[in-house]
N, C-alpha and C positions, 0 to 999 in steps of 0.2 A: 504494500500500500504506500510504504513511503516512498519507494523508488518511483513509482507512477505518480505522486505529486511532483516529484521532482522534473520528470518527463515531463510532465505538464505547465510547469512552471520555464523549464527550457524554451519550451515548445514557443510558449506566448513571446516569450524576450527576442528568440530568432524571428518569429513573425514581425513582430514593434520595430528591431530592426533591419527587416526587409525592409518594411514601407517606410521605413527612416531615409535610406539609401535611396527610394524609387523617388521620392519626392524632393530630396536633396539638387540645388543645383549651383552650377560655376556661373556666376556673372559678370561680366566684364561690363564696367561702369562707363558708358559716354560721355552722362552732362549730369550733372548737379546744382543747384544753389539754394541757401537757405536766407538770401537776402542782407544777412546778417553786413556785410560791408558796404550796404549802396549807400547814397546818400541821395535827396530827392534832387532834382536837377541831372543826377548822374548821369553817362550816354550807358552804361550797364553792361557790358557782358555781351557785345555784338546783338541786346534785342531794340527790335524796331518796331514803328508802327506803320499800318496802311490803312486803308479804306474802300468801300465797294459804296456806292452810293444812287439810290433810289436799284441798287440791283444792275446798277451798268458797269462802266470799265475799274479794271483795279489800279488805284493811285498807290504806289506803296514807297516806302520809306520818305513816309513824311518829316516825321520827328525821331530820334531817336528818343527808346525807353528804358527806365522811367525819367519824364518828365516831371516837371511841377503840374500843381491843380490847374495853373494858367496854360499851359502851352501843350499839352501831352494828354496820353489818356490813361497813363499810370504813373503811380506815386508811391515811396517806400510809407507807410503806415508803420503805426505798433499798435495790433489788437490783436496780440499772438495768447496761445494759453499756456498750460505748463511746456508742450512739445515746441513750441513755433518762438521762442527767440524774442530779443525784442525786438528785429523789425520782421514786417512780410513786406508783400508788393500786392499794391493795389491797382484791378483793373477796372478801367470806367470810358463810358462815352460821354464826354460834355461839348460834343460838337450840339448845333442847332441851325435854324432858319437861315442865323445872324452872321454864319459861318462863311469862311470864301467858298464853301461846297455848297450851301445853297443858296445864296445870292439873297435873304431874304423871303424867299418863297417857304411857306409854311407847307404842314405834311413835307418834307422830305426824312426818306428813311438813311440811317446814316448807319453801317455796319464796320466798324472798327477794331482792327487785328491787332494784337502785339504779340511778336512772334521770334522767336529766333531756330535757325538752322544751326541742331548741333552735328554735323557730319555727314559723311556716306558711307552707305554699306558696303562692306569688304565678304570674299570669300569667308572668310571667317564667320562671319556673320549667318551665314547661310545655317537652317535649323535649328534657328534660335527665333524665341518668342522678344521681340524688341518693344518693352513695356516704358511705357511715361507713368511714374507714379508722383502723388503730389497733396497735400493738404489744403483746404479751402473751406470757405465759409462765405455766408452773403454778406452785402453791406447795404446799403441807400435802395430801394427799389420804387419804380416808378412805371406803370403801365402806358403805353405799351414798350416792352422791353423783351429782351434775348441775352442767356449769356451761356459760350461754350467752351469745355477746354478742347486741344486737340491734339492728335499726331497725324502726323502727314510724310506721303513718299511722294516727291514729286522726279518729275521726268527731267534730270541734270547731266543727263548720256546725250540725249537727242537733242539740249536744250532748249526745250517746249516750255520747261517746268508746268507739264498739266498734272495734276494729281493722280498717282499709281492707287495709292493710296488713304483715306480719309477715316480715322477714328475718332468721333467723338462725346464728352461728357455734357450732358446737359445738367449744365451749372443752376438755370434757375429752378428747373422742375425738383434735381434732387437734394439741394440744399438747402441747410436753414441757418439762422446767425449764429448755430453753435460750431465749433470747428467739425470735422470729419476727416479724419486720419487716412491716408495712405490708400488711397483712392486712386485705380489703375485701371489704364484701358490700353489696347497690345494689337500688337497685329505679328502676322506668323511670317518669317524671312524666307523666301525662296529664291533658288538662284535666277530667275527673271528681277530681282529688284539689285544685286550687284553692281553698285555705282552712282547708287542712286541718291535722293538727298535727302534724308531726316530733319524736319522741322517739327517744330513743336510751338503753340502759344495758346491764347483767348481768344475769343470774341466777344463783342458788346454790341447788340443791334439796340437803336432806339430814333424815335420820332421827336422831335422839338423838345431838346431839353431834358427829355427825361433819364430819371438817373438808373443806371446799370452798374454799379459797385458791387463786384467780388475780390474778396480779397484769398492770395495763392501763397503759400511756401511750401519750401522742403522738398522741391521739385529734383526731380532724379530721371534719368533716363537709363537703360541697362538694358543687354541682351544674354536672355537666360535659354539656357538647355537644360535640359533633363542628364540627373547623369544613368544610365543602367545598372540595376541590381548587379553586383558584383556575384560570378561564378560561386564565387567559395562561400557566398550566403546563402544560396540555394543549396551546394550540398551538405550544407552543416542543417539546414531544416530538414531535408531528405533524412540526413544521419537520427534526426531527432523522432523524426515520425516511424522508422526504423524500431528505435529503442523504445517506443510507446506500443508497440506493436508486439512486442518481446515480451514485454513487462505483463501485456493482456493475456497473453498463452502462459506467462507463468502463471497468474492470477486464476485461470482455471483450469 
């Protein structure tokens, strides 16, 4: 009887450790930042802003970000919690009517990116899940409004830059003003996307004025695989199911 607890007790630790090992993986880190060194005004870390306006052509690299509340559409804030430091980055639309995008003319829809390109995909790359992960929470809201994070593969081979690729988080539907930790959307690397360019940012869509505040940290970018169950954990479970087997025939 003791022997077969002990079988049994083996038994479970080689299983625990199996799924330990299946789910285990190697990450090789892209892009990072936790905001912690911007200062408002800062040009940041190669991120930028653009624009798509009433839905037409895209204006981009307006401003670089973050900017200040006057001239940009994010800003280093502190409304972090025990995890987030004390700065984050805040994303917002404060364009309107008044704006040289719309000349005055009220209803214009004004869809505003702040984005940056962390690299391109290498062989390496290939069979790896390429995850953006990141903390957020809402801030200022004002209808009608839109806000999203994203990752993006665009076409930097052929130089199109049209989109291979488009994930994204809808920031207003699933958030609230409380933080929300480590919050991740992925796409799967196959060798068609080799060479290709990895971006990542926000969006803020909004009509005259109205305000779109989310605030972002702890942003990561990393390409994970799986690693396989090593041989010699299967046959050490074999072994085990074996001596449980053993242990039953002596038992009667």
């Amino acid at each position: 009887m003791k022997f077969n607890k002990v079988c049994k007790s083996s038994l479970a630790l080689a299983m625990m450790s199996a799924l330990g090992y299946s789910s285990a993986s190697h990450a090789a880190l892209s892009y990072s930042n936790d905001f912690e060194s911007f200062v408002t005004g800062d040009v940041g870390d190669g991120w930028t802003i653009g624009n798509i306006v009433n839905g037409g052509a895209w204006w981009g690299g307006v401003v670089a970000a973050p900017g200040d509340y006057n001239n940009g559409y994010s800003a280093i804030v502190s409304e972090g919690g025990p995890n987030q430091g004390t700065q984050q980055l805040s994303v917002f639309n404060d364009y309107n009517p008044w704006s040289p995008f719309g000349d005055g003319v009220s209803n214009v829809e004004i869809q505003a990116f702040v984005y940056k390109d962390v690299g391109t995909i290498t062989a390496d790359d290939v069979g790896k899940t390429m995850t953006f992960e990141f903390d957020a929470k809402l801030g200022n809201l004002e209808a009608p409004w839109q806000a999203d994070a994203f990752i993006k593969v665009l076409d930097a081979v052929g130089g199109t830059f049209d989109e291979f690729v488009l994930v994204e988080y809808d920031s207003d539907a699933n958030l609230t003003t409380d933080w929300q930790e480590n919050i991740q959307i992925s796409f799967f690397v196959d060798a068609s996307l080799i060479g290709q360019l990895v971006q990542i940012g926000f969006t803020n869509t909004s009509v005259d004025y109205g305000a779109t505040g989310v605030v972002y940290d702890n942003l990561s970018v990393a390409g994970v695989s799986a690693v396989p169950v090593p041989a010699a954990v299967w046959l050490f479970g074999s072994g085990l199911l074996g001596l449980v087997g053993v242990a039953r025939r002596r038992k009667s």
